[in-house]
C-alpha positions in Angstrom: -19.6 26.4 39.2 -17.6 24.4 42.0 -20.3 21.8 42.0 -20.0 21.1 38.0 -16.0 21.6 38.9 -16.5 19.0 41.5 -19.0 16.2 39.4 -15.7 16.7 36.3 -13.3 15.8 39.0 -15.9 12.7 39.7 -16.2 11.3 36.5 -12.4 11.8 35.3 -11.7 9.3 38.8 -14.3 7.0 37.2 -12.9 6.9 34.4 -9.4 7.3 34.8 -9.1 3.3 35.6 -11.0 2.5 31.8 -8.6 4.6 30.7 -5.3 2.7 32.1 -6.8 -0.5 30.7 -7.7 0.7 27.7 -3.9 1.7 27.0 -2.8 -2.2 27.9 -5.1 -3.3 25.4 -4.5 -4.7 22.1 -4.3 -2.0 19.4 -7.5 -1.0 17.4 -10.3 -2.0 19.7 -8.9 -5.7 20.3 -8.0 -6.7 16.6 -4.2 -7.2 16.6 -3.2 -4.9 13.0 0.0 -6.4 11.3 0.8 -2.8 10.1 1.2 -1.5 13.5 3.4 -4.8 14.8 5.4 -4.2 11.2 7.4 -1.3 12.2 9.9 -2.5 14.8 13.8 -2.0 14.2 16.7 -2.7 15.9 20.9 -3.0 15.1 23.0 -5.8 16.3 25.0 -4.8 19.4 29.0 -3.9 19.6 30.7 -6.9 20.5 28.6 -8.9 18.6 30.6 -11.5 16.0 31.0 -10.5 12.5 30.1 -13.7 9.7 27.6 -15.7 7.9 26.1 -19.9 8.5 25.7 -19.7 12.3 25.7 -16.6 14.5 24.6 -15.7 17.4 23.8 -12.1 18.0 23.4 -9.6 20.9 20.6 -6.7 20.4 20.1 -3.1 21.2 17.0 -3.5 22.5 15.3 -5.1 25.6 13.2 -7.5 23.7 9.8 -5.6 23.6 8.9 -3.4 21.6 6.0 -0.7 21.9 2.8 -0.1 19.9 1.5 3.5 19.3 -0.9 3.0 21.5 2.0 1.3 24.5 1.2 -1.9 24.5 4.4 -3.7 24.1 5.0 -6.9 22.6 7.5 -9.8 22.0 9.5 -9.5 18.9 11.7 -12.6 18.4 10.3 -16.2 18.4 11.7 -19.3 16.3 8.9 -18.8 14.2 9.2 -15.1 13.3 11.1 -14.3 10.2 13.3 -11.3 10.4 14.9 -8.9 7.2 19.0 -8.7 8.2 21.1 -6.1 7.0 20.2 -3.4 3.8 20.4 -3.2 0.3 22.6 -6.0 -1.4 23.6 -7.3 2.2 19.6 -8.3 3.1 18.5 -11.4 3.6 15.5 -13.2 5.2 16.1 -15.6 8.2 13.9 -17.5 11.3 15.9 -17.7 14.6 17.0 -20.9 15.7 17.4 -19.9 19.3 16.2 -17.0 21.2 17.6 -15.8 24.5 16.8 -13.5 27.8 14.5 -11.3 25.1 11.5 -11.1 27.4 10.3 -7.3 27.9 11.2 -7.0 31.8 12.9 -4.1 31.5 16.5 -5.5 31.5 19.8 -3.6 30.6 20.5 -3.1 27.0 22.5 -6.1 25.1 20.7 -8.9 27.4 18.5 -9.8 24.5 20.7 -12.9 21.9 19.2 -13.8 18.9 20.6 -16.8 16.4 20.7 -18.0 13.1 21.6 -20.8 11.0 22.3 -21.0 7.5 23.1 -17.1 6.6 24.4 -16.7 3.4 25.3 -13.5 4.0 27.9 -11.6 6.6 26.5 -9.6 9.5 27.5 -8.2 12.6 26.9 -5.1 14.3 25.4 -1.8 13.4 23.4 -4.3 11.1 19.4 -3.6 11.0 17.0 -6.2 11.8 13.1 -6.0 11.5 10.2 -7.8 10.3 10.5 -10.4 7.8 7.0 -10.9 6.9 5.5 -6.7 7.4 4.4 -7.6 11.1 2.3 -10.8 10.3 3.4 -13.5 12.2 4.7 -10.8 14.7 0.7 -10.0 15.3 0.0 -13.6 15.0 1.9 -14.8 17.8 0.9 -12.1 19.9 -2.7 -12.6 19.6 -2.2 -16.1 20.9 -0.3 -15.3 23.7 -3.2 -12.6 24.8 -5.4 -14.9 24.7 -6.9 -15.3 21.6 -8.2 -12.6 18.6 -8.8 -11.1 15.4 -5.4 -10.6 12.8 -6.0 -7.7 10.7 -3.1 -8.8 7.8 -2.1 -6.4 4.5 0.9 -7.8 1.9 2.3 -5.0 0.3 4.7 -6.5 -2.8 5.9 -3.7 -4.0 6.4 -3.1 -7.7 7.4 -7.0 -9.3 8.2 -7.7 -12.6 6.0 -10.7 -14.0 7.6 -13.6 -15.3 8.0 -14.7 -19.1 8.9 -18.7 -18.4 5.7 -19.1 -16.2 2.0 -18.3 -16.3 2.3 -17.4 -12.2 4.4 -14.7 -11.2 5.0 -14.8 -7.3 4.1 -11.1 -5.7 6.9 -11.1 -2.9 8.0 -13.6 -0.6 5.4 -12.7 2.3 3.0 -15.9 2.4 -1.1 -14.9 3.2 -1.6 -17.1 6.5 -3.1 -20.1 6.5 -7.5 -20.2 7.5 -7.3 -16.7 6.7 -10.5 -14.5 5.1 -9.1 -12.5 2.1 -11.5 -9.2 1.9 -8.9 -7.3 -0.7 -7.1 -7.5 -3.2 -6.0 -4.8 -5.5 -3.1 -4.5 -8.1 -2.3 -1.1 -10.7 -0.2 -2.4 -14.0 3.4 0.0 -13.7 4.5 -1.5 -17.0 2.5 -2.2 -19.8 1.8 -6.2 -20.0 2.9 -7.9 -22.8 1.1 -11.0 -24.6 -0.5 -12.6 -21.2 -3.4 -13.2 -23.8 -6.6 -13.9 -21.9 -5.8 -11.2 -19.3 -4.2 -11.4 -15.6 -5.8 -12.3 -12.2 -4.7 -11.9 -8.8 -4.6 -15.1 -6.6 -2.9 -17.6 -4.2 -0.1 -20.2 -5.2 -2.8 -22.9 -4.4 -4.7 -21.8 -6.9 -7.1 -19.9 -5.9 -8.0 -16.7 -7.8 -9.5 -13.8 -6.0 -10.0 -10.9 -9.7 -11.7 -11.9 -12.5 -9.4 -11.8 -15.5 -8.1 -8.1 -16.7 -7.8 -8.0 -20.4 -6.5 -4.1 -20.0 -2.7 -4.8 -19.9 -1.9 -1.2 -20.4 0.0 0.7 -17.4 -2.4 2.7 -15.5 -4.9 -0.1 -15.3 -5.8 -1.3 -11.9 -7.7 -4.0 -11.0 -9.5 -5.6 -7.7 -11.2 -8.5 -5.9 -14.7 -7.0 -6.1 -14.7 -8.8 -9.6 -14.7 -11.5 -7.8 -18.1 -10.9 -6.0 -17.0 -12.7 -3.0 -14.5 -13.2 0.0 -12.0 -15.8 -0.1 -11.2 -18.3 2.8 -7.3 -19.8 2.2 -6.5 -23.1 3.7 -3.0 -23.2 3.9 -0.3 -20.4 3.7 0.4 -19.8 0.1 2.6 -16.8 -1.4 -0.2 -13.8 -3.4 0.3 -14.2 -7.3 -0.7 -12.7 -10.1 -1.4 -15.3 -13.0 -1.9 -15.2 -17.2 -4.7 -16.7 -18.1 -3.9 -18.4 -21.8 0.0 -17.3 -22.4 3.2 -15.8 -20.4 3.6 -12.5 -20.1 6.6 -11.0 -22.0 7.1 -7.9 -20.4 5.1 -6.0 -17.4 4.9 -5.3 -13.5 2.3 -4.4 -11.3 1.7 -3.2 -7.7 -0.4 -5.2 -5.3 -1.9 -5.1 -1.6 -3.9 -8.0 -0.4 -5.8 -7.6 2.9 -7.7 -9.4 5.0 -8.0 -11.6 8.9 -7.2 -14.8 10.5 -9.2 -15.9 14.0 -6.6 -16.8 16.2 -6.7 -19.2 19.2 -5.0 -18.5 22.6 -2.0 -20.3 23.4 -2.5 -21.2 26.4 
């Protein structure tokens, strides 16, 4: 008995290092997961100005935030677009400058953020989080790891198709450029009307990724195995959904898109 005790306590030293590492490592087995790096929040500080065009901000937070599996990461960059404020208030807005937001483990309010052009007036106790559901957030960490494999999803939500155009933009949450779409599924909330032809999920460079659906009524769902094949974008380019002969008049669907982008290290 003490000698099994004794080769446990063995193995749990040899492993215990793995172990450490393993916990500093990207999330899901080195693939960097936009879902995970989606779900960071944080308010505006006390003390912080109150207005719209130009502001700069002070944060409750110390610049990092933490993965579920405690790797931490680097929220605010000038390329990161971030959701401002709630319900009628919310906007959509990329820092101009970034300051002292490095994860060092600083005092609280050290981290200033601004922005240019708000339309909108914020100030403190005002929510901030991801802009684009963790994609260039992933992105961006990736590169600065050294290089890896971005797992994206583009959840639009429920969106109302439009009757003065044959595309319908699903959300405002571009699929990244050189990127591999695997998925792409959509259920019909609202009957379609007209859209004669049937509807097709795609990119706004074209690109379609379902064969057409000629079921318009709510309930039906369709997806990119239609298709027979994976997609490889070129540039960014906002998910659609598009009528293949005629505008819809009436009708919203539900879509997720999925899929990867390779990204090179940054340094």
């Amino acid at each position: 008995m003490k000698f099994r005790n004794l080769i446990f306590a063995l193995a749990f030293m040899i492993l215990l290092p793995f172990c450490a590492q393993a916990q500093n490592a990207p999330w899901r087995n080195g693939d960097y997961n936009s879902v995970d790096y989606a779900q960071w929040k944080v308010q505006i500080s006390p003390g912080s100005p109150t207005g719209n065009g130009t502001q700069t901000f002070q944060l409750q937070t110390i610049g990092g935030v933490e993965l579920p599996n405690g790797r931490t990461f680097q929220v605010f960059s000038t390329n990161t677009p971030v959701l401002i404020g709630v319900g009628a208030n919310q906007e959509t807005a990329t820092p101009s400058a970034v300051s002292g937001c490095l994860f060092t483990g600083q005092a609280l309010g050290t981290c200033s953020v601004t922005f240019t052009g708000l339309t909108n007036s914020h100030g403190p106790g005002d929510l901030l989080q991801s802009g684009d559901q963790g994609i260039q957030e992933a992105i961006n960490d990736a590169a600065a790891s050294g290089g890896g494999q971005v797992w994206w999803r583009i959840d639009t939500g429920q969106v109302t198709l439009s009757t003065g155009a044959a595309n319908t933009n699903l959300g405002a949450v571009n699929i990244p450029a050189r990127s591999v779409v695997i998925s792409a599924t959509a259920r019909v909330n609202v009957t379609i009307g007209t859209c004669t032809g049937g509807w097709s999920l795609g990119i706004t460079s074209g690109t379609e990724f379902t064969a057409a659906n000629t079921t318009l009524t709510a309930g039906t769902t369709t997806d990119s195995s239609t298709g027979g094949t994976t997609f490889i974008t070129g540039t960014a380019g906002l998910p659609i959904a598009h009528c293949t002969t005629a505008n819809a008049s009436a009708g919203a669907i539900h879509a997720v898109f999925q899929g990867y982008k390779l990204v090179a290290p940054s340094f």
